[in-house]
C-alpha positions in Angstrom: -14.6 1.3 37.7 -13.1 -1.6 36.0 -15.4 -4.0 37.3 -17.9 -1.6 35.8 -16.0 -1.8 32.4 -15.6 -5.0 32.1 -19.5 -6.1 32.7 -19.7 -3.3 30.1 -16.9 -5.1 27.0 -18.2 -8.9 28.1 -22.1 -7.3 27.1 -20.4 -6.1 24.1 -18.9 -9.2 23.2 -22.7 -11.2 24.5 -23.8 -9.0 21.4 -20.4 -9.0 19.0 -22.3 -11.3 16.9 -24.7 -9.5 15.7 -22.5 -6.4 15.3 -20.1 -8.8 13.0 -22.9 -9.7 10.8 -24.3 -6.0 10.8 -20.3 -4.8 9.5 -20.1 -7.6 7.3 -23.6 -6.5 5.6 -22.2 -2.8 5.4 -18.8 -4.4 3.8 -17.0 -3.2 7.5 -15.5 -6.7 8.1 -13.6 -9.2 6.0 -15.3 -12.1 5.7 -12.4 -14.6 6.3 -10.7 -12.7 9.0 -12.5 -11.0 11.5 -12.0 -14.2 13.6 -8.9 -12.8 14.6 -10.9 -10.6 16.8 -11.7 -13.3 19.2 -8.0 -14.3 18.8 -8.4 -17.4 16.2 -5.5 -16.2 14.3 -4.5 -16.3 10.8 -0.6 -15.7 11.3 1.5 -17.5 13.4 4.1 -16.3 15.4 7.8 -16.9 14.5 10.9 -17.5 17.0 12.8 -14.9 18.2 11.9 -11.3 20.2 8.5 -9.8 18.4 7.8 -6.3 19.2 3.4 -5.1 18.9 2.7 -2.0 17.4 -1.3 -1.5 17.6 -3.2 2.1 15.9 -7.1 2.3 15.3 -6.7 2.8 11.6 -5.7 4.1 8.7 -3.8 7.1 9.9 -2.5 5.8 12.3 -0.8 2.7 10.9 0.3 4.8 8.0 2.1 7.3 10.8 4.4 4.5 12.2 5.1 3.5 8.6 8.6 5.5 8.6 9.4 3.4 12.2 8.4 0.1 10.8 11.2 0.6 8.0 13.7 1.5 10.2 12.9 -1.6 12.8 12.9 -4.1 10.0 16.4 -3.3 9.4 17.1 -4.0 13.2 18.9 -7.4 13.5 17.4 -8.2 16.9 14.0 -7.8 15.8 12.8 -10.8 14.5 8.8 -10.2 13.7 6.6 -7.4 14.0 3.3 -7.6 15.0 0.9 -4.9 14.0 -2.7 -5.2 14.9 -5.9 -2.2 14.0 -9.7 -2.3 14.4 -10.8 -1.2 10.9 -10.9 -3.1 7.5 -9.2 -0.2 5.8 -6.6 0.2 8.0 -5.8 -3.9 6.9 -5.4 -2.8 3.8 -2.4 -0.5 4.3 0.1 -2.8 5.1 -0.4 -4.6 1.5 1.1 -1.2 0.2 4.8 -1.5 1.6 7.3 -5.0 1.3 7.9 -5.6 4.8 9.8 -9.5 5.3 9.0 -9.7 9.3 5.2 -7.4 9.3 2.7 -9.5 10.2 -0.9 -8.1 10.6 -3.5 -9.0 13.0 -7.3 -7.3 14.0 -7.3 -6.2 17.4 -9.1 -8.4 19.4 -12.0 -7.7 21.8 -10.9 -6.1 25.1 -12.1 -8.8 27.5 -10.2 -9.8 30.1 -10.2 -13.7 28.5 -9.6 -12.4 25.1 -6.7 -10.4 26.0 -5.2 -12.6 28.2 -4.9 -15.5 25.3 -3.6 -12.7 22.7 -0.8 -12.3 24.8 -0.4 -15.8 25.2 0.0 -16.4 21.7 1.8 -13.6 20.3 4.1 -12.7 23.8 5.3 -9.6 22.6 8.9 -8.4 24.1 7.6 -4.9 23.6 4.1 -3.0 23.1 3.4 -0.1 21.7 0.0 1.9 21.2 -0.6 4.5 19.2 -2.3 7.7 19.5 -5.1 7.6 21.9 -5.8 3.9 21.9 -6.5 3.2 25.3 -8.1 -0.3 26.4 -8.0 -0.7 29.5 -8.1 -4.7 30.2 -5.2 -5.3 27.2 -3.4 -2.7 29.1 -3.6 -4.1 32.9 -2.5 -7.6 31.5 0.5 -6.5 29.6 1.6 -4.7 33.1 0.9 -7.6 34.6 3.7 -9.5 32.3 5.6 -6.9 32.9 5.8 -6.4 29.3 7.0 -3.5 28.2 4.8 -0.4 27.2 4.9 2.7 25.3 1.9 5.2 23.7 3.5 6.6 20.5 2.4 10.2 19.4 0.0 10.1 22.3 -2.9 12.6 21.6 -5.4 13.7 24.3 -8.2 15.9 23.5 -9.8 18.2 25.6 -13.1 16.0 24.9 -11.2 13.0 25.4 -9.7 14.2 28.8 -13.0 15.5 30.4 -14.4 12.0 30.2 -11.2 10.1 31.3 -10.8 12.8 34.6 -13.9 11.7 35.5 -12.5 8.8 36.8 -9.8 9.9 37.7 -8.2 7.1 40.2 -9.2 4.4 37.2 -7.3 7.0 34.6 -4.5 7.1 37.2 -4.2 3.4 37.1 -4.2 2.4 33.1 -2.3 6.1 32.1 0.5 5.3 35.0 1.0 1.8 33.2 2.5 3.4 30.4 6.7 3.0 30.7 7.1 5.8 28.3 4.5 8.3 26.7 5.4 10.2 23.5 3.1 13.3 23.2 2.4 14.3 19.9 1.7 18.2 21.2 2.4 20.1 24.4 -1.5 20.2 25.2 -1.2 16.6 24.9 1.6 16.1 27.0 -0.1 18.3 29.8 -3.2 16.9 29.6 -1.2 13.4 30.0 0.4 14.7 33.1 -3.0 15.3 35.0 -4.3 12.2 34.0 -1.3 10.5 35.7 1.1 9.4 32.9 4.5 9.5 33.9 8.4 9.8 31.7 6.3 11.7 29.2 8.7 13.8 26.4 7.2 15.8 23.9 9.3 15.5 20.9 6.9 16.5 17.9 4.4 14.8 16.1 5.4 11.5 14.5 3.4 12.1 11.4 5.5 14.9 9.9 7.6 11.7 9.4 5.3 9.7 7.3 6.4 8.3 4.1 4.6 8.2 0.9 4.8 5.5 -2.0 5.9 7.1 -5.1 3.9 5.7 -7.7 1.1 7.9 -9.0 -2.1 5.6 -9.3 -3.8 7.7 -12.9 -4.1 6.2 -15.9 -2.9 8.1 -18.7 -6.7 8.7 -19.8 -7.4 10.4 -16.5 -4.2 12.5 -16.6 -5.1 13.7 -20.0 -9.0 14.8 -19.1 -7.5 16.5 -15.6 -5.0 18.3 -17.5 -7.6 20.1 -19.6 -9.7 21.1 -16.6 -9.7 23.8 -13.6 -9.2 21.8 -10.8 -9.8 21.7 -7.1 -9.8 18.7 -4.4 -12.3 18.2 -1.2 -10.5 15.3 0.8 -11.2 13.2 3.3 -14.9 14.2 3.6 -17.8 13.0 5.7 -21.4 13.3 5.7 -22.7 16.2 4.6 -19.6 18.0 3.6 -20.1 16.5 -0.4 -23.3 18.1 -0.5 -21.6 21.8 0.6 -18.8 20.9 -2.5 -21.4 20.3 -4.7 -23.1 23.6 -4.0 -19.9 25.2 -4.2 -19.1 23.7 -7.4 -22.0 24.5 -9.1 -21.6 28.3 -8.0 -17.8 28.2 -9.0 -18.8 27.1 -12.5 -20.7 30.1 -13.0 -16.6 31.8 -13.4 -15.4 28.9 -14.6 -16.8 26.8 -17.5 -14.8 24.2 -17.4 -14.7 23.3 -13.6 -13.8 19.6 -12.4 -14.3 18.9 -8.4 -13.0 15.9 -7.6 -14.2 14.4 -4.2 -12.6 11.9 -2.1 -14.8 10.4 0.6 -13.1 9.4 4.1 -15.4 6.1 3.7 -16.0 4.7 0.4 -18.8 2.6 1.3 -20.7 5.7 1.4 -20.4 5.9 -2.0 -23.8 5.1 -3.3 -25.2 7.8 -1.0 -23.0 10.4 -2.0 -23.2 10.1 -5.7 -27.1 10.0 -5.3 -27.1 13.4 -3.1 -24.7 15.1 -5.8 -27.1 13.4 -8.4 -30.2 15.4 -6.9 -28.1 19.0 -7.5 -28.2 17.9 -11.0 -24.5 17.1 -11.0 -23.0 15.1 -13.4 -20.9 12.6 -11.6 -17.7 9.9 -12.6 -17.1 6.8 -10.2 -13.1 6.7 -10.7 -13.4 2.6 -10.0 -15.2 2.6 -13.3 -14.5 1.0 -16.9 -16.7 3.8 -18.7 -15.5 6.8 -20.2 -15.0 9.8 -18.5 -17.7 12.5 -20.3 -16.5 16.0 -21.1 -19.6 17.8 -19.3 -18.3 16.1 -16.1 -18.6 18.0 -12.9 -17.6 15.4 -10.1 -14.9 12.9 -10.3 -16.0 10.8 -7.3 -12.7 8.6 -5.9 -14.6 5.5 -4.5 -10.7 3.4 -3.8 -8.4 3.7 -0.8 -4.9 4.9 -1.0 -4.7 7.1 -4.1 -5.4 10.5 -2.4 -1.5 11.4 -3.5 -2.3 11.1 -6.8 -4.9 13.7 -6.6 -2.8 16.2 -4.8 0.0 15.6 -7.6 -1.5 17.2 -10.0 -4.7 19.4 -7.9 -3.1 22.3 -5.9 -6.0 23.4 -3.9 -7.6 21.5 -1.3 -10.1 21.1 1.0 -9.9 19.0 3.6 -13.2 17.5 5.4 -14.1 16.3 9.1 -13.6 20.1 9.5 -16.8 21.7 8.8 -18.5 19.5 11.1 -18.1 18.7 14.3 -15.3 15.4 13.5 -11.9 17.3 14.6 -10.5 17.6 10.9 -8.0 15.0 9.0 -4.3 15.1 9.0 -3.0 18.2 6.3 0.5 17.0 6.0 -0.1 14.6 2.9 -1.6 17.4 1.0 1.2 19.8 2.5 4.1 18.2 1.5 2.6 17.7 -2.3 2.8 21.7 -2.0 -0.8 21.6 -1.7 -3.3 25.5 -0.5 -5.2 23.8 2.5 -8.5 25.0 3.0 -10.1 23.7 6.0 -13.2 24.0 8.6 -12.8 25.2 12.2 -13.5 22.0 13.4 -9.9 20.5 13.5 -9.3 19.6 17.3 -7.4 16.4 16.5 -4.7 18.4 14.9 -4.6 21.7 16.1 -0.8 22.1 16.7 -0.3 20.9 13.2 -2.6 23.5 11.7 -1.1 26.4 13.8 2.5 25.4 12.0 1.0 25.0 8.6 -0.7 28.1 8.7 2.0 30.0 10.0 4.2 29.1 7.0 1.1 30.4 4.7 0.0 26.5 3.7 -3.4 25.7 5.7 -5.7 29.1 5.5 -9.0 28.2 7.9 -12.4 28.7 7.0 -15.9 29.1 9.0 -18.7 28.4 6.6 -19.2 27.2 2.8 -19.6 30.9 1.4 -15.9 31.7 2.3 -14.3 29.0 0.9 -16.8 29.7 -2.4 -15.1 33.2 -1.8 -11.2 31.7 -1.4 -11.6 29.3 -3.9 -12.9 31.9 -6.5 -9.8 34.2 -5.7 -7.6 31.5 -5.4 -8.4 28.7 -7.6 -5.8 29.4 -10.4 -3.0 30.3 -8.2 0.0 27.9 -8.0 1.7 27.6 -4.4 4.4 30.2 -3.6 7.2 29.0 -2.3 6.0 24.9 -2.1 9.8 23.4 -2.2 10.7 25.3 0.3 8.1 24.7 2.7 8.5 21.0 1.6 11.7 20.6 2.4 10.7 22.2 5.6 8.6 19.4 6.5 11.0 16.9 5.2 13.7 17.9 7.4 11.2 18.6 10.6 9.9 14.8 9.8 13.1 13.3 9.7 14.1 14.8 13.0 11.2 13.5 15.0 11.4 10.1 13.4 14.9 10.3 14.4 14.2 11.0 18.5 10.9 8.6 18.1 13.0 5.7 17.2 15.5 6.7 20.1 13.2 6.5 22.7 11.7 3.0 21.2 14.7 1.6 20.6 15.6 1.9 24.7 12.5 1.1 25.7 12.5 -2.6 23.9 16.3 -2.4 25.4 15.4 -2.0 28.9 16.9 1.3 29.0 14.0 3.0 30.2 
């Protein structure tokens, strides 16, 4: 099977070129740095032990935020590398002062590509997170006998069925894994059959994650929001816009002075979204935009990254997208801990566990179709969250306990203590 998967990555890289050029058309790729992906790096590496921390993207770099922090205060530490896939996800690290961060784009899993990242960057430690898996980065690091961990590891059902399919190749990359954290008990079994081994389940790392302070609205945009009924969609994907805008004009039948504001998981769908909310005869606002917001607005359309706090500052009812279709939902807990009503699809495999918690605490409330949350929202819309300190501090304390363990079992495994 490997031999199978690697003819598979070294086609992949045959055709990488022409799959740069199509990203860097659709504004996927930086222009000056997605080198690094064939491991001509922009950073160099400093002297001293480096530990790697590597996540797909966005959420998942923003997860391991809390660790970072706590790792840069750590005297033996002297750089850490953390490496992603996505040209968003790049982005994130620009948000936080960090003195020994560096980051780096994952490069392509070949077996020669691999082999010289780890040459370069030799890594005392490794760390993946989630349910990044590739399988020729992972046989090499074993073969240093470098030292390997999967942080907040999440298998789904989905995910699982494919992997047991092989199941003697699954054995060999899950078994290479020194320590697995699971970020739910379905995970942690669902590890176990696929052959991981010194797996703990000690709760899911991103009740831990830390948000910036600031509040990115300008005084303007305060000032228009406070005069309106508001409510959020977040995180949305294709298709789900369409089902807000529907909903909003039905909702401002009750109430005149309605304001949706949208927030796309993917801004560079931008132009396509504003020109389906365009054709319900919506009247839309681009928040990157030096015109003046109009009072007959219906949509305030967020087209930057990393300002969805803001929104859930001062908008107490959410929806949150990748739910109504088939995606597997978005992480609740930023809007939960802003004391946030979470509306969301049934769709929401990747965090299920989460969901479950939330709800039972009366914060997440799932929904199956567009009419019902039109019906929620209608009964709802006005009504400020009961209890929202409370259940924040809740979350505060439950984050701070698993960040606490996380760290732990980190800490020992860079020690040689595992």
């Amino acid at each position: 099977m490997l031999f199978a998967y690697r003819l598979l990555i070294n086609l992949i890289f045959i055709l990488s070129p022409i799959i740069i050029i199509f990203r860097l058309f659709k504004k996927k790729e930086n222009l000056y740095r997605f080198k690094e992906k064939y491991c001509f790096f922009s950073k160099k590496r400093n002297k001293g032990n480096l530990i790697w921390f590597h996540g797909a993207s966005v959420g998942e770099l923003q997860s391991i935020i809390p660790l970072i922090q706590k790792f840069e205060k750590n005297s033996k530490i002297k750089q850490i590398l953390i490496t992603s896939n996505t040209l968003s996800s790049s982005k994130i690290i620009n948000n936080y002062t960090f003195k020994k961060v560096v980051h780096q784009f994952f490069p392509i899993d070949t077996n020669f590509h691999t082999k010289r990242f780890l040459k370069y960057w030799r890594p005392q430690a490794t760390f993946f997170i989630d349910s990044e898996i590739w399988p020729n980065m992972i046989r090499n690091i074993k073969k240093q006998n470098i030292a390997l961990g999967l942080i907040n590891a999440r298998i789904t059902k989905k995910t699982y069925n494919r992997w047991i399919k092989f199941s003697e190749f699954a054995k060999k990359i899950f078994e290479s894994f020194d320590i697995c954290l699971a970020c739910s008990k379905e995970s942690k079994k669902l590890l176990e059959n696929l052959g991981a081994k010194n797996i703990n389940f000690i709760g899911n790392i991103k009740y831990a994650q830390i948000h910036k302070d600031k509040i990115f609205l300008s005084k303007n945009v305060k000032n228009f929001m406070s005069k309106k009924v508001l409510w959020c969609a977040s995180s949305t994907h294709n298709n789900e816009e369409i089902i807000c805008g529907q909903i909003h004009k039905n909702l401002k039948k009750k109430y005149n002075n309605l304001l949706t504001i949208i927030i796309p998981r993917h801004i560079n769908r931008i132009d396509a979204i504003k020109n389906d909310l365009e054709k319900l005869d919506l009247k839309i606002h681009l928040h990157k935009s030096n015109g003046q917001i109009k009072k007959n607005t219906d949509i305030y359309l967020v087209n930057t990254y990393g300002q969805t706090k803001s929104f859930y500052s001062i908008s107490k009812n959410v929806f949150l997208g990748g739910s109504l279709i088939n995606h597997g939902g978005q992480n609740p807990l930023e809007p939960a801990r802003f004391g946030c009503n979470i509306l969301h699809g049934p769709y929401i495999d990747n965090f299920r566990e989460i969901y479950k918690f939330l709800e039972s605490i009366k914060i997440s409330k799932k929904i199956m179709n567009s009419n019902q949350m039109e019906t929620i929202l209608k009964k709802k819309i006005f009504i400020s969250k009961k209890n929202s300190i409370d259940n924040q501090i809740k979350l505060k304390l439950l984050g701070k306990k698993i960040l606490s363990l996380t760290y732990h079992k980190v800490d020992s495994l860079i020690n040689n203590e595992i």
